[in-house]
C-alpha positions as CSV (number, residue, x, y, z in Angstrom):
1,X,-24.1,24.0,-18.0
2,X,-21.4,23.6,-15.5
3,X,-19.7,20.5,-15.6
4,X,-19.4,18.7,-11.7
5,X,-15.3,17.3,-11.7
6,X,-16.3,13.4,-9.8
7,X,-14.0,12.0,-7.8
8,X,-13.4,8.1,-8.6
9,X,-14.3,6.0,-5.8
10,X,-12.6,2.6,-4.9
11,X,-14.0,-0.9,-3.3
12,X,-12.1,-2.6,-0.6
13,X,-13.2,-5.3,1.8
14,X,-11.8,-4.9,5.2
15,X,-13.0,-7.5,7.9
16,X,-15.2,-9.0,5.7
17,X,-17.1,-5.8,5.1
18,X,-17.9,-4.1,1.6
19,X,-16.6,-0.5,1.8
20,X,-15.7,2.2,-0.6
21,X,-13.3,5.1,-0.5
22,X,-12.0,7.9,-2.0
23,X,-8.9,10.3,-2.3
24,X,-10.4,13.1,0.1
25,X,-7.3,15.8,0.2
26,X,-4.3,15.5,-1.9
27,X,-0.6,16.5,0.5
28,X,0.0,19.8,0.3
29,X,0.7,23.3,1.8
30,X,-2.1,24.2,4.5
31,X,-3.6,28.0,4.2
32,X,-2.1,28.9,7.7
33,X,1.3,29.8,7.7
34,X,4.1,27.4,6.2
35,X,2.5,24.0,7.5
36,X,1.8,21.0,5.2
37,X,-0.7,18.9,5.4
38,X,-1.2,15.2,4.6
39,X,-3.5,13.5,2.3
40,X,-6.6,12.3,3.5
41,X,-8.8,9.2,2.6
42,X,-12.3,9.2,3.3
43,X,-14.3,5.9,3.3
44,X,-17.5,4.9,3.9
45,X,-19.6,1.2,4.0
46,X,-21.4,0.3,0.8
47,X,-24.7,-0.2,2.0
48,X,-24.0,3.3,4.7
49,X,-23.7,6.8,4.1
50,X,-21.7,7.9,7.4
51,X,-18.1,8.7,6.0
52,X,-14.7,8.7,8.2
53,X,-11.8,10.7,7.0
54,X,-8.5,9.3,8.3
55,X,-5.5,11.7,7.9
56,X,-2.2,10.8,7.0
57,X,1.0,13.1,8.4
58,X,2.4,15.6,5.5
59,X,6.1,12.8,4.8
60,X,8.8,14.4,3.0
61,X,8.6,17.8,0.8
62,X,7.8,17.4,-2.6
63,X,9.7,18.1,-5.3
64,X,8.6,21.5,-7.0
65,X,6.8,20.5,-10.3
66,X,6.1,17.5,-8.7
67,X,3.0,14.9,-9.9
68,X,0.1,15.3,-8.0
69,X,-0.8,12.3,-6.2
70,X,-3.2,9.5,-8.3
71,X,-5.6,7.4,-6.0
72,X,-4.3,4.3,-8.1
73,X,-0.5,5.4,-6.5
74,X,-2.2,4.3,-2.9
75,X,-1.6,0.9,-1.8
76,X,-5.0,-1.4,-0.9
77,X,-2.9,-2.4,2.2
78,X,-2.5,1.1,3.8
79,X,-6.6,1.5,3.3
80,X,-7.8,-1.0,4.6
81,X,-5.1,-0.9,7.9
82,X,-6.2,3.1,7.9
83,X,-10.1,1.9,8.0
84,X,-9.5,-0.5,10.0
85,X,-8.1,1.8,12.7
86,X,-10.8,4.2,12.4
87,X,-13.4,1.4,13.6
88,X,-11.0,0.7,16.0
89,X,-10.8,4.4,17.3
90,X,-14.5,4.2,17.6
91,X,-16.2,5.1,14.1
92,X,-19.7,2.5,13.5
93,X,-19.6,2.7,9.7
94,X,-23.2,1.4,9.8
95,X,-24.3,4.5,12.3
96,X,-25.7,7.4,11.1
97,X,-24.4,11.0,12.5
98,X,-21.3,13.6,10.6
99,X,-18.7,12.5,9.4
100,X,-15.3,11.3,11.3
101,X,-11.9,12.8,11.4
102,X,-9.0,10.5,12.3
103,X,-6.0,11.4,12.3
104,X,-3.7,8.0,11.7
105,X,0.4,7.6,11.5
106,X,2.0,6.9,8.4
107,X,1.4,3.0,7.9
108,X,-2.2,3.6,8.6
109,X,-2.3,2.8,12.3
């Protein structure tokens, strides 16, 4: 039987609102051509199923050998300013319909 790999999902409360999110894309190298790619976060409200996905820019080059990136190395502060832009930019968490790219600067704006 094939074991399913789950990806750990966090709680955060951003304007008063329940939501949970998760480390969607760790930084790396993209698949066209020599451009990197930042991580990406994708949240969702508790009680809702329609997800955002806010992506960050690629920052520095890593260090070959380099750690991968843990969810628990992401500050609560640059989810909830990155969520809260994405309502801002026009995703209704509560809505239902596909999911939402966003892309957002480094500090989560």
């Amino acid at each position: 039987m094939a074991r399913t790999k789950q990806t750990p999902e966090f709680e955060i409360e951003v304007g008063g609102e329940p939501f949970v999110w998760r480390l969607h894309r760790q930084p790396g190298w993209s698949s066209d051509g020599n451009e990197r790619h930042g991580m990406a976060i994708a949240a969702r409200h508790k009680e809702a199923q329609r997800e955002a996905v806010m992506e960050f820019p690629p920052g520095p080059q890593p260090r070959y050998g380099a750690p991968q990136l843990k969810p628990s190395q992401i500050a609560p502060e640059l989810v909830a300013k990155a969520i809260a832009s994405a309502m801002a930019a026009g995703w209704d968490p509560l809505s239902r319909g596909k999911t939402v790219a966003i892309v957002v600067d480094a500090s989560g704006a």
